[in-house]
C-alpha positions as CSV (number, residue, x, y, z in Angstrom):
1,X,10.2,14.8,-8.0
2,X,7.9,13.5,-10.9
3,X,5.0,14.7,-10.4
4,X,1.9,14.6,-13.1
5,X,-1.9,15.7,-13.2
6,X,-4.7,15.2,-15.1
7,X,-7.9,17.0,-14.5
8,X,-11.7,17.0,-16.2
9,X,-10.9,13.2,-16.2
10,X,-14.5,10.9,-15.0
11,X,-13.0,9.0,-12.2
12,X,-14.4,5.8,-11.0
13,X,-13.5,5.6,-7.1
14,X,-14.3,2.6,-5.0
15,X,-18.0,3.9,-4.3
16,X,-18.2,6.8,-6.6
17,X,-18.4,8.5,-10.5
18,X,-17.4,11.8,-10.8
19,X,-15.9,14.4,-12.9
20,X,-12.5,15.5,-11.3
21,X,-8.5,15.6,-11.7
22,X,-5.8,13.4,-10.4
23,X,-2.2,14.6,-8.6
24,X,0.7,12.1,-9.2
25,X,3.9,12.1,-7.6
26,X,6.6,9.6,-8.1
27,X,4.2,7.3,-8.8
28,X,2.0,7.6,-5.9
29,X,-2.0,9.2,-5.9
30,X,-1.2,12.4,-3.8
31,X,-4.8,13.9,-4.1
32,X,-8.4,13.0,-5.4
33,X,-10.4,16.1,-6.2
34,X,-13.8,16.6,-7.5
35,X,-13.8,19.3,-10.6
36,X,-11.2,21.0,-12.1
37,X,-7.6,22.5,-11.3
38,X,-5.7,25.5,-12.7
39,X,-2.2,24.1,-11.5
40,X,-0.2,24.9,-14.8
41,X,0.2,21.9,-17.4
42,X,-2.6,19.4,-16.2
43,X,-3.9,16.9,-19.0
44,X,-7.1,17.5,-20.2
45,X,-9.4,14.0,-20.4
46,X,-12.2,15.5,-22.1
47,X,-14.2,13.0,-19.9
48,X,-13.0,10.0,-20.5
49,X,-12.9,7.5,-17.4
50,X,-10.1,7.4,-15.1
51,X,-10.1,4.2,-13.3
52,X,-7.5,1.2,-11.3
53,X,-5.6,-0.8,-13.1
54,X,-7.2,-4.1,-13.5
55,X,-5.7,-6.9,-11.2
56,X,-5.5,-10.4,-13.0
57,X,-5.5,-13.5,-10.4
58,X,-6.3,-16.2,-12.9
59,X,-5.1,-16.6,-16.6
60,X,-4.5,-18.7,-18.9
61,X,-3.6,-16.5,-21.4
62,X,0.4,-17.5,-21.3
63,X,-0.7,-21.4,-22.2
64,X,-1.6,-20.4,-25.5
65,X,1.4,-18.6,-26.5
66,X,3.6,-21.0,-24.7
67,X,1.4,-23.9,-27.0
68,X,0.2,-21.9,-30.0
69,X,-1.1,-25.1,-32.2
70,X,-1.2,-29.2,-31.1
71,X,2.2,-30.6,-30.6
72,X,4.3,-26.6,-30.8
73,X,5.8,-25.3,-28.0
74,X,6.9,-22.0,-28.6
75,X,10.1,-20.2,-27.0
76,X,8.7,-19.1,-22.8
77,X,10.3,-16.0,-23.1
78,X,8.6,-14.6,-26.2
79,X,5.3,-16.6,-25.4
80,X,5.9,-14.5,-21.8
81,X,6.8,-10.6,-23.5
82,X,3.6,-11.5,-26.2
83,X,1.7,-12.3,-23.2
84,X,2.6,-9.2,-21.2
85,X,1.8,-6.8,-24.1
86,X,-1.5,-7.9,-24.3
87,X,-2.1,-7.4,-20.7
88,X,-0.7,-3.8,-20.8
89,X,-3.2,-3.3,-23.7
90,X,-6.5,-4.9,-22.2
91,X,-5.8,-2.6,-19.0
92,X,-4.5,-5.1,-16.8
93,X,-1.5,-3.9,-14.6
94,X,-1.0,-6.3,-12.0
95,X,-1.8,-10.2,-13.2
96,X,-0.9,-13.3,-11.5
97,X,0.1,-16.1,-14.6
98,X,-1.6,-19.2,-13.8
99,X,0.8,-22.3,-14.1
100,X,-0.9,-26.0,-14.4
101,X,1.4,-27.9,-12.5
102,X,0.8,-31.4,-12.3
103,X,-0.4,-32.9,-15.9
104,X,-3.1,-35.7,-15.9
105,X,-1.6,-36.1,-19.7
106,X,1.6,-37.2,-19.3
107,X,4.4,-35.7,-21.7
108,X,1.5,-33.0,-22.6
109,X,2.1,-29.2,-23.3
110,X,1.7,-28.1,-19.9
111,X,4.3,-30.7,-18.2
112,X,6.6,-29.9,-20.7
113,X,6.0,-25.9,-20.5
114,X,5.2,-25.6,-16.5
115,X,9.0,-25.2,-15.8
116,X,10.0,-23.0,-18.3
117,X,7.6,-20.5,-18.1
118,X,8.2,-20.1,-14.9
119,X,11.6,-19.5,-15.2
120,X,10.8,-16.8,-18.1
121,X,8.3,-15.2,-15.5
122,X,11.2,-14.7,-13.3
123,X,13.8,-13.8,-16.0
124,X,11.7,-11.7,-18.0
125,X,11.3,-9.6,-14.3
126,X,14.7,-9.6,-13.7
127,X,15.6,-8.0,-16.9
128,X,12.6,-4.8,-16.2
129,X,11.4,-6.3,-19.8
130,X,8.0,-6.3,-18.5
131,X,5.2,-3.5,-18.9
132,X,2.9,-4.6,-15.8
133,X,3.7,-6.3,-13.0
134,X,3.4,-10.7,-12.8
135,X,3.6,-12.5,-10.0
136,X,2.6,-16.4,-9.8
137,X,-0.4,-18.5,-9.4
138,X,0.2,-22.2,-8.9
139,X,-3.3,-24.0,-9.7
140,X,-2.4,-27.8,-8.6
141,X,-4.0,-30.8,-10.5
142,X,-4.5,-32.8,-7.0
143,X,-5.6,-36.2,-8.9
144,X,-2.1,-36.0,-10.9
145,X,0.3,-38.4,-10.2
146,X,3.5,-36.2,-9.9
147,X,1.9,-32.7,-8.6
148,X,3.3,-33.1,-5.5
149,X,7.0,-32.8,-6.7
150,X,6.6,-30.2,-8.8
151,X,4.7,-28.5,-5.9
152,X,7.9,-28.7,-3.5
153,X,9.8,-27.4,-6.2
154,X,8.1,-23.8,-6.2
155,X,6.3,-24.0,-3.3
156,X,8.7,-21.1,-1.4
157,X,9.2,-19.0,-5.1
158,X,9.1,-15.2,-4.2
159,X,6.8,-14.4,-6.7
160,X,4.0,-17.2,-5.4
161,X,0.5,-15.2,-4.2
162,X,-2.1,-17.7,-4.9
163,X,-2.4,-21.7,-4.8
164,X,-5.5,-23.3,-6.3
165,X,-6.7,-26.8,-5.6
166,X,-8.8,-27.9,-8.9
167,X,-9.6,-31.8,-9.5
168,X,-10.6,-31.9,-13.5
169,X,-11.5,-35.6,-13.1
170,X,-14.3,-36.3,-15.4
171,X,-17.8,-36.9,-13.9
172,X,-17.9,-33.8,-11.5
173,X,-17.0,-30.7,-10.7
174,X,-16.7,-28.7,-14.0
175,X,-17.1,-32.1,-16.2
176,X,-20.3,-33.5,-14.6
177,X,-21.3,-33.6,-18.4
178,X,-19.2,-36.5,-20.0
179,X,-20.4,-35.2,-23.6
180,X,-19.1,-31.9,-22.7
181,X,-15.7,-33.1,-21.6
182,X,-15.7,-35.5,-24.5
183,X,-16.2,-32.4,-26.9
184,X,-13.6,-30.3,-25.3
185,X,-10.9,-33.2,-24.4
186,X,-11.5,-34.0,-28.6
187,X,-10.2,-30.7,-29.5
188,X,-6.9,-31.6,-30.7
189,X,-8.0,-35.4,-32.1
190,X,-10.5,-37.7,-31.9
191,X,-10.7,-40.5,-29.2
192,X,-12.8,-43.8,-30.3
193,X,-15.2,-45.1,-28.1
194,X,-13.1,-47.5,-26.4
195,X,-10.1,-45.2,-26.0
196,X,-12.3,-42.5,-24.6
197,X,-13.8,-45.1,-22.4
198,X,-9.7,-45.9,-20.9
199,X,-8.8,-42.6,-20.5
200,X,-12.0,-42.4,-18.4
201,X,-11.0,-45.0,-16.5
202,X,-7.8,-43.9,-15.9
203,X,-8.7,-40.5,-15.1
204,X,-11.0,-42.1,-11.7
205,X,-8.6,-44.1,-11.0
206,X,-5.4,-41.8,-10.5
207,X,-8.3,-39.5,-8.6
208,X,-9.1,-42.2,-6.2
209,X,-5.7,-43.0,-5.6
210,X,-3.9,-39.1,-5.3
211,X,-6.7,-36.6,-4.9
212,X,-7.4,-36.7,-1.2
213,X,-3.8,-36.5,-0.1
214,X,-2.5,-34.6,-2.7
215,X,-4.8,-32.0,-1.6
216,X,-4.3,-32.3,1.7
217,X,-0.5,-32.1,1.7
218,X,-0.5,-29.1,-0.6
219,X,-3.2,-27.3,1.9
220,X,-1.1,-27.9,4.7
221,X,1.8,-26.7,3.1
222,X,0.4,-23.2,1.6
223,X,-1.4,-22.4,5.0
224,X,1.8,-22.9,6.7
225,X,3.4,-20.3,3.9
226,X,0.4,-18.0,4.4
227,X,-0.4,-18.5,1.2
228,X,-3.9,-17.2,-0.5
229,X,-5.3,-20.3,-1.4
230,X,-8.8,-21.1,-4.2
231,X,-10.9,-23.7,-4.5
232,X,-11.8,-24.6,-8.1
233,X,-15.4,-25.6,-9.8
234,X,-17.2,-26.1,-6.5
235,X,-20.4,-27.7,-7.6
236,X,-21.8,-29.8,-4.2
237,X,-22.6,-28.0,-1.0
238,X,-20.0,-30.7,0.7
239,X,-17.5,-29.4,-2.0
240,X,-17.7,-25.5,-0.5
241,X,-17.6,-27.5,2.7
242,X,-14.1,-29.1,2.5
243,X,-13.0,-25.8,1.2
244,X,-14.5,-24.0,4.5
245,X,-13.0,-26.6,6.7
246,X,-9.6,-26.1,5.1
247,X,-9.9,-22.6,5.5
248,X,-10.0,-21.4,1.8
249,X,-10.4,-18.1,1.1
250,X,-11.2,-18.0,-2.8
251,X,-14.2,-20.0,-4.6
252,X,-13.0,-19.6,-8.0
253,X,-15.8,-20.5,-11.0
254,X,-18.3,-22.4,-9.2
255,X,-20.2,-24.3,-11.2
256,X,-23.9,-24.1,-9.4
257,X,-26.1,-21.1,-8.2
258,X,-26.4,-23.3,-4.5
259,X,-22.3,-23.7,-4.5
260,X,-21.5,-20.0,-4.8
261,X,-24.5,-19.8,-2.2
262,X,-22.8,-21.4,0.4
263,X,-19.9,-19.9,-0.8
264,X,-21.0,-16.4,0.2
265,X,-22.7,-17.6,3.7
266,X,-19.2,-19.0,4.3
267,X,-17.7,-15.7,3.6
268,X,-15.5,-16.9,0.6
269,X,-15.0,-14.5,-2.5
270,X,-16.6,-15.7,-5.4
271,X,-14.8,-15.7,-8.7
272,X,-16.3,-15.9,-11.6
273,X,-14.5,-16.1,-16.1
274,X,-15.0,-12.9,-17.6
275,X,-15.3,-14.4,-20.7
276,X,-18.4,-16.4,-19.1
277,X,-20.0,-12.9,-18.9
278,X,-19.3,-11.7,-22.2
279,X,-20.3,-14.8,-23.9
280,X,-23.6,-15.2,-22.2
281,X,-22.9,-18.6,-20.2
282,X,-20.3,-20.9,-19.5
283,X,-18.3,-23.0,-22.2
284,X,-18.9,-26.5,-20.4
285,X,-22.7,-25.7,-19.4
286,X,-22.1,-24.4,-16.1
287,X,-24.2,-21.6,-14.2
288,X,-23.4,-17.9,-16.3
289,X,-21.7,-15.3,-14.6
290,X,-24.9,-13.3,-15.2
291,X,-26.9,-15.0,-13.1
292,X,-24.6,-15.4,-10.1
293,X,-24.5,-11.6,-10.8
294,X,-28.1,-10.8,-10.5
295,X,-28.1,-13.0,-7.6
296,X,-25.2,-10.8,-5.9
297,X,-22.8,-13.8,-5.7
298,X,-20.0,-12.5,-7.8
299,X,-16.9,-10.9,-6.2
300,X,-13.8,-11.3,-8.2
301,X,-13.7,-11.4,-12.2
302,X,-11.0,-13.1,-13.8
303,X,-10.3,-13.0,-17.8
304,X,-9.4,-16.6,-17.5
305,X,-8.5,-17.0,-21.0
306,X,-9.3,-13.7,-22.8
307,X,-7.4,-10.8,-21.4
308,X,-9.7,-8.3,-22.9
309,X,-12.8,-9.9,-21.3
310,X,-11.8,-8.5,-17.7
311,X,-12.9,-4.7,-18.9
312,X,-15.7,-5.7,-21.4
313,X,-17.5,-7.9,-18.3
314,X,-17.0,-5.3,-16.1
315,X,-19.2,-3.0,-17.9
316,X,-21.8,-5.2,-18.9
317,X,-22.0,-6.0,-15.2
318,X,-22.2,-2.4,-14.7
319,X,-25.3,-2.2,-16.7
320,X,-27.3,-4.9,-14.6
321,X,-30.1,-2.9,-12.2
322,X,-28.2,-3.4,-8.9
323,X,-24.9,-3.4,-10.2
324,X,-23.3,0.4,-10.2
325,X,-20.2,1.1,-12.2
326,X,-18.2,1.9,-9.6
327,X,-19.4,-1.8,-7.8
328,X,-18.7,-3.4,-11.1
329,X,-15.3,-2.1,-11.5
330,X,-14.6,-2.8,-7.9
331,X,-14.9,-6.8,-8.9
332,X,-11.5,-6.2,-11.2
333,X,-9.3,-4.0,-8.7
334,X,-10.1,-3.1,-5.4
335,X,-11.5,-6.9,-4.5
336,X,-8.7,-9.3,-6.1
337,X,-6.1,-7.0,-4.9
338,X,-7.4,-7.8,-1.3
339,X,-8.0,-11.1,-1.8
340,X,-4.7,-11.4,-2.6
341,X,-3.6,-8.8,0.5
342,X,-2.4,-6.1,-2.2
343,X,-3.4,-2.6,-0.1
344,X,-0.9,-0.5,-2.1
345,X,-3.4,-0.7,-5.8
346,X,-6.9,-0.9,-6.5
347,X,-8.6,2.0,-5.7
348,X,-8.0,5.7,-7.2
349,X,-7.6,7.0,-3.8
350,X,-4.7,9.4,-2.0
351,X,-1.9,7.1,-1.1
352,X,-2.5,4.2,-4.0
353,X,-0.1,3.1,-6.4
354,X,-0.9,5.0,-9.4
355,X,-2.1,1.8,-11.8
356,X,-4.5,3.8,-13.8
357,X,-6.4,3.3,-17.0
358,X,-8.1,6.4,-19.5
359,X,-10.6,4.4,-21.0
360,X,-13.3,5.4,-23.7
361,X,-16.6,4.1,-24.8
362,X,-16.4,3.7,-29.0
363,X,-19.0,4.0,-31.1
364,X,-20.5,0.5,-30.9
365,X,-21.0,0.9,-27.2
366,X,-17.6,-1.4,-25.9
367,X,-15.3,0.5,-23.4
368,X,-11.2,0.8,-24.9
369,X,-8.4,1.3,-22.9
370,X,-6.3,4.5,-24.7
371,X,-3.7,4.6,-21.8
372,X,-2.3,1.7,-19.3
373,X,-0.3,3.4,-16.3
374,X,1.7,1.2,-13.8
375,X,3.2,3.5,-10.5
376,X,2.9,6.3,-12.7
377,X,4.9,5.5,-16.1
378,X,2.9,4.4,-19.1
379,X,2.4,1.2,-19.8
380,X,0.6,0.7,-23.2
């Protein structure tokens, strides 16, 4: 038996701070206690938090190993170990790798990388190279012209837990602002009016003609899979609507307080970027994760595309007036994991997988992650 125990460690339960010690066995919480033990060779904390392992359902941290500069595509399976190490080190121990499939540019980074990261993700697993566990989120450009193949293609993968539905047309959604979408689509070159002016053209177009059954097809076929499935940038009420009618569990990043309003009276989980928190507001001049916040619409943080944002947010959000730590840290383990229909993690809590981070506040007031533990074995 491998048993360990830490004691005079602050522990963040699911509805509770308090100083206390930990039992481990084989990589399962055998006890929760409040104060300290004198069972022979517990670690001593000296106070510093005890808390889940963070659990990642949206990022896309891997893209940007996997396409480090304009026109490189780096090898998957060292863009995919990078990408793991830097999850182990910002806390998270269970993260879902978010996959575009379907490219509205055609020949682009992601059509070219979609297939071979996912085949890293599963090779990378099969040789125990990874220090936290990944498992597969498909998000599905609907107004793409070839989405629906590469859907069939993974749509039964063993390592599948979430499908997304997101429409990135330009003119709604998360690009209602054309200057915003021009400033962020211009990021790797500059378009001239006219050939901005096509590619918006082209971009309605291919959404009038796949979006509606594209989505629909790929609805059908998760439900039928029991798949969790998201809906992405709501912005109308009618948008939160479809997603209701479907039967979508997951808002993820709506863009308007009254979305992620009728979000919540729908009883969806609302997700919000982490890095939206930390930064104050959203990239592409959407409604801030703060406000939403405030407004108790948030459920669900993702780091989207900072890994280190997931534990950085949570805190801020901890320091909002209605928002206690332990209902703040909830928002990055205990509610993804069910949203997902992960019982076994989330919670420090007798039977849990022992996912557990010892974090510290430095001296300029951020909270650091000293030790990453997945079932029990140390992670980072």
């Amino acid at each position: 038996m491998n048993q360990r125990i830490i004691q005079n460690a602050r522990i963040i339960a699911a509805d509770e701070e308090f100083t206390g010690s930990v039992l481990i066995e084989d990589g399962i919480i055998r006890s929760v206690d409040r104060g300290n033990t004198s069972a022979p060779g517990a670690e001593d904390w000296a106070g510093d938090w005890l808390m889940p392992g963070l659990v990642e359902v949206h990022t896309d941290n891997l893209e940007k190993h996997l396409s480090p500069r304009p026109g490189v595509l780096w090898n998957a399976h060292s863009a995919m170990m990078v990408h793991d190490a830097q999850c182990a080190a910002a806390g998270i121990t269970t993260v879902l790798d978010s996959v575009v499939i379907g490219d509205l540019d055609a020949g682009g980074a992601r059509c070219q990388t979609q297939h071979t990261s996912i085949a890293a993700l599963h090779q990378c697993r099969d040789e125990g190279l990874m220090r936290v566990e990944h498992l597969l989120h498909l998000r599905c450009e609907i107004s793409a012209p070839d989405i629906m193949e590469v859907f069939n293609q993974y749509a039964d993968d063993s390592l599948l837990r979430l499908v997304s539905v997101m429409d990135h047309t330009p003119g709604q959604r998360q690009w209602r602002d054309l200057k915003s979408y021009r400033r962020y689509s211009e990021r790797d070159g500059r378009y001239s009016n006219e050939e901005f002016d096509a590619m918006i053209a082209q971009r309605k177009a291919d959404q009038q003609a796949f979006a509606l059954p594209h989505r629909q097809a790929i609805v059908k076929a998760s439900a039928a899979r029991k798949l969790t499935l998201a809906s992405h940038d709501d912005t109308l009420l009618s948008d939160v609507a479809l997603a209701v009618e479907e039967g979508v569990g997951l808002s993820e990043f709506p863009t308007t307080v009254e979305a992620a309003q009728a979000a919540r009276d729908a009883g969806m989980a609302i997700i919000m970027g982490g890095p939206n928190m930390v930064k104050g507001g959203s990239h592409s001049g959407n409604v801030s994760a703060a406000e939403l916040a405030q407004r108790d619409l948030l459920d669900i943080f993702s780091s989207d595309y900072v890994p280190s944002s997931l534990l950085l947010a949570t805190f801020m959000l901890g320091s909002l007036a209605q928002w206690t730590l332990p209902k703040a840290v909830r928002t990055v383990t205990r509610n993804p994991a069910r949203a997902i229909g992960m019982e076994d993690r989330g919670d420090v809590a007798v039977g849990q997988r022992a996912d557990l981070l010892r974090v510290r506040m430095n001296r300029v007031g951020m909270p650091v992650v000293l030790e990453t533990w997945l079932a029990g074995k140390r992670a980072f």
